[in-house]
C-alpha positions as a LaTeX table, in Angstrom:
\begin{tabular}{lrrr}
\hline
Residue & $x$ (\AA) & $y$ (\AA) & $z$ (\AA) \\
\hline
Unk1 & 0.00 & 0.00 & 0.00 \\
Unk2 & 1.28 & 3.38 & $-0.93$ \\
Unk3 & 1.36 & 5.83 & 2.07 \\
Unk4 & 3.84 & 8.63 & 0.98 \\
Unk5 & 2.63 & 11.54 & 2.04 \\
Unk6 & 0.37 & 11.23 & 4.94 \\
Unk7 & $-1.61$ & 8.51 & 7.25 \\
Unk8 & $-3.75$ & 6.33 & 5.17 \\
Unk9 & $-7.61$ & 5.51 & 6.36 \\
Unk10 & $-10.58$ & 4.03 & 5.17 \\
Unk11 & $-13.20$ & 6.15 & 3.34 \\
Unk12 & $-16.44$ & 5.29 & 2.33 \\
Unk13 & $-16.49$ & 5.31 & $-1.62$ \\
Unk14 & $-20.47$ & 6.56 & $-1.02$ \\
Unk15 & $-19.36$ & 9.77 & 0.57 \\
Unk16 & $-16.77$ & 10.52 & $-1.39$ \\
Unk17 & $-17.40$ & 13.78 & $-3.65$ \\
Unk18 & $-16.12$ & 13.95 & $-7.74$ \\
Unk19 & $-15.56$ & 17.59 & $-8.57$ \\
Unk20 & $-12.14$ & 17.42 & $-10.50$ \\
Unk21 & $-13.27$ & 14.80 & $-12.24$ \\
Unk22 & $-14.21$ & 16.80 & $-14.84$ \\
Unk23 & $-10.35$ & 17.82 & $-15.80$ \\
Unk24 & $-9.84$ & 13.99 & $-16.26$ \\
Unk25 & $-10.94$ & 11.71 & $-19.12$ \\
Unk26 & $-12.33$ & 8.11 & $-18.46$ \\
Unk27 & $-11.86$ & 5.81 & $-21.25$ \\
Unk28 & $-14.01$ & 2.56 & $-20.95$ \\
Unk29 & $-11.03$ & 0.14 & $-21.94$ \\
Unk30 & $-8.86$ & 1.85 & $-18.77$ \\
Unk31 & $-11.57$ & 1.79 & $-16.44$ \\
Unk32 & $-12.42$ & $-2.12$ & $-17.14$ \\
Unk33 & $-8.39$ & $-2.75$ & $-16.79$ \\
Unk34 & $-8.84$ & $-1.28$ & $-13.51$ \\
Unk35 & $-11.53$ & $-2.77$ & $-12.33$ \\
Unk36 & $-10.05$ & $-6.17$ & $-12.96$ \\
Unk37 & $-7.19$ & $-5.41$ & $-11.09$ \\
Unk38 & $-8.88$ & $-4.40$ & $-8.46$ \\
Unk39 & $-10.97$ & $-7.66$ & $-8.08$ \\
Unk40 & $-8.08$ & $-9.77$ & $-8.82$ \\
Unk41 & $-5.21$ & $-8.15$ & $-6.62$ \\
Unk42 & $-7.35$ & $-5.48$ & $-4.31$ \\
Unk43 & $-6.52$ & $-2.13$ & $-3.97$ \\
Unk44 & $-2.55$ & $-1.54$ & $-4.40$ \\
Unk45 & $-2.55$ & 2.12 & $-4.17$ \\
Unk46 & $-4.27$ & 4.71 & $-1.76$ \\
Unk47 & $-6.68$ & 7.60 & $-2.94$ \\
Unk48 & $-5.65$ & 10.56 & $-2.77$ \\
Unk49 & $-7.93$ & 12.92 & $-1.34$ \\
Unk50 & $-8.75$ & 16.29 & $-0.29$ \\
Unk51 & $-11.22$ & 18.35 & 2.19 \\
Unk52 & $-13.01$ & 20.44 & $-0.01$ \\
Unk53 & $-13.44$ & 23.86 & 1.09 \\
Unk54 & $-16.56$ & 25.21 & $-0.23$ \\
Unk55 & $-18.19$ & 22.16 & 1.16 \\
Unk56 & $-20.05$ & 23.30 & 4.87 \\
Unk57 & $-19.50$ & 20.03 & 6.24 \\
Unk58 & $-15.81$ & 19.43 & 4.95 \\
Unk59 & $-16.62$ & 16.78 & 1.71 \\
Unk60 & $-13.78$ & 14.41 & 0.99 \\
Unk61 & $-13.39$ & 15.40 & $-2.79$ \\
Unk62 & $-11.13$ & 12.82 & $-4.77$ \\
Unk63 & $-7.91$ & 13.96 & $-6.31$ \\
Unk64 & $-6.53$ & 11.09 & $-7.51$ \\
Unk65 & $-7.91$ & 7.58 & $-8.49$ \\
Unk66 & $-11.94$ & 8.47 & $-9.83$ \\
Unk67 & $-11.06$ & 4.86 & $-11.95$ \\
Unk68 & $-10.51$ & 2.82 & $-8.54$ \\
Unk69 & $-13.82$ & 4.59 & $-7.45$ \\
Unk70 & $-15.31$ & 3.86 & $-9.97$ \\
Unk71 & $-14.02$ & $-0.38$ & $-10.60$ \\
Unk72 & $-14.68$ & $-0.28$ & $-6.85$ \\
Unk73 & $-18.66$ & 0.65 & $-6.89$ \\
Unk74 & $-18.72$ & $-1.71$ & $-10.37$ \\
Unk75 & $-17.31$ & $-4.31$ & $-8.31$ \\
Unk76 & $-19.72$ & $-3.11$ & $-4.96$ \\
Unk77 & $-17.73$ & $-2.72$ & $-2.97$ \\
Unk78 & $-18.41$ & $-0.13$ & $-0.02$ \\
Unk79 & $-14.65$ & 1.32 & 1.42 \\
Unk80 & $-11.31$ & 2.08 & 0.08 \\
Unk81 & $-7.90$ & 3.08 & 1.86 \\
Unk82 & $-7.25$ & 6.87 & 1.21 \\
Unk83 & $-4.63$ & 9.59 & 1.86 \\
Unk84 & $-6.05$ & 13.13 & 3.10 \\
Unk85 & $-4.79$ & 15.97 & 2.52 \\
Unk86 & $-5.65$ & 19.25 & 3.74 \\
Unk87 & $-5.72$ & 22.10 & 0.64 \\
Unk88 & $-7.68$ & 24.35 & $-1.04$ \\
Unk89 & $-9.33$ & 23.94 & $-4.78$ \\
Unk90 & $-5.80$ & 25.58 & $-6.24$ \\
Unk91 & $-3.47$ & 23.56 & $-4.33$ \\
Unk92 & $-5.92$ & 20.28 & $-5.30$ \\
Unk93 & $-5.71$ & 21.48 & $-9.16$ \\
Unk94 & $-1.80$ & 21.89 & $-8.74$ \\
Unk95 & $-1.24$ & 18.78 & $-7.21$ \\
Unk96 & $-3.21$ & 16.79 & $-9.96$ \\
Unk97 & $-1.05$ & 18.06 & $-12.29$ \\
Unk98 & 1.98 & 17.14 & $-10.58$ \\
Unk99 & 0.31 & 13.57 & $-9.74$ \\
Unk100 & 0.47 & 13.14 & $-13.15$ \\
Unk101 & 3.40 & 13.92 & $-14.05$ \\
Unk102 & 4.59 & 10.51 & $-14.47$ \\
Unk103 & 2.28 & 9.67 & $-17.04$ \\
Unk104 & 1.02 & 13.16 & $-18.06$ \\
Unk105 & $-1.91$ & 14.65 & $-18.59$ \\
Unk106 & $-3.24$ & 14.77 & $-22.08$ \\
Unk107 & $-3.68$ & 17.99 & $-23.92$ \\
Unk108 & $-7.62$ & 18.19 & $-23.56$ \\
Unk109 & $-6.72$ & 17.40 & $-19.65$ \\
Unk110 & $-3.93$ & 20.16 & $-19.62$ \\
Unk111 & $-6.18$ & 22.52 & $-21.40$ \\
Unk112 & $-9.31$ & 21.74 & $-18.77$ \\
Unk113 & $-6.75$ & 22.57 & $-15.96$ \\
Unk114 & $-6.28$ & 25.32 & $-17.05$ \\
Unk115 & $-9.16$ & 27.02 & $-17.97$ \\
Unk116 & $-10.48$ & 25.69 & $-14.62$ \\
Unk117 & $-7.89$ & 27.18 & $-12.51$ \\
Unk118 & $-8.60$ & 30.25 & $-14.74$ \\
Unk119 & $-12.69$ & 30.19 & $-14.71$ \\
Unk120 & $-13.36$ & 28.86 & $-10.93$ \\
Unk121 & $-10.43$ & 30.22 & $-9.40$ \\
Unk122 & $-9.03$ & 33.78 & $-10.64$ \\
\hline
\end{tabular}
């Protein structure tokens, strides 16, 4: 299990809130590749995860893995192990980028960034 940057937990995939998911695509071959790792070796890597801000009651917003959500709720299953971090929605943003970096973002992705940090965030 991957635990680099903080204490990992278990979250409840139900609770768990998607709003940078729109700055990633989700092809249907990667998800299914996913999922079947996940039922066939469980989950190798944490979420990562931040407290959203603009949420009153503190929402766990994902940052990184919306495919292992995903594969997990395909596969019904009801928890995964997570990594919290506290930031705001710029610091989230610039983190996914540099969570990425290793196998990049695509252009569209880039571009989405981008005009998210630029529309949503000043």
């Amino acid at each position: 299990m991957d635990s680099a940057a903080g204490e990992v937990r278990t979250v409840e995939i139900g609770q768990l809130g998607e709003q940078l998911s729109g700055l990633r695509l989700c092809e249907a071959n990667a998800l299914e590749a996913v999922r079947r790792s996940l039922d066939r070796h469980g989950q190798l890597s944490a979420l990562s995860l931040f407290v959203s801000p603009s949420a009153s009651e503190g929402r766990l917003e994902i940052l990184d893995g919306f495919k292992r959500v995903r594969a997990a709720r395909a596969l019904g299953l009801g928890t995964l192990f997570a990594r919290v971090d506290d930031m705001g929605s710029v610091e989230a943003k610039l983190r996914l980028y540099a969570l990425q970096e290793r196998r990049g973002l695509t252009e569209l992705e880039e571009g989405w960034l981008v005009a998210s940090l630029y529309r949503d965030d000043h």
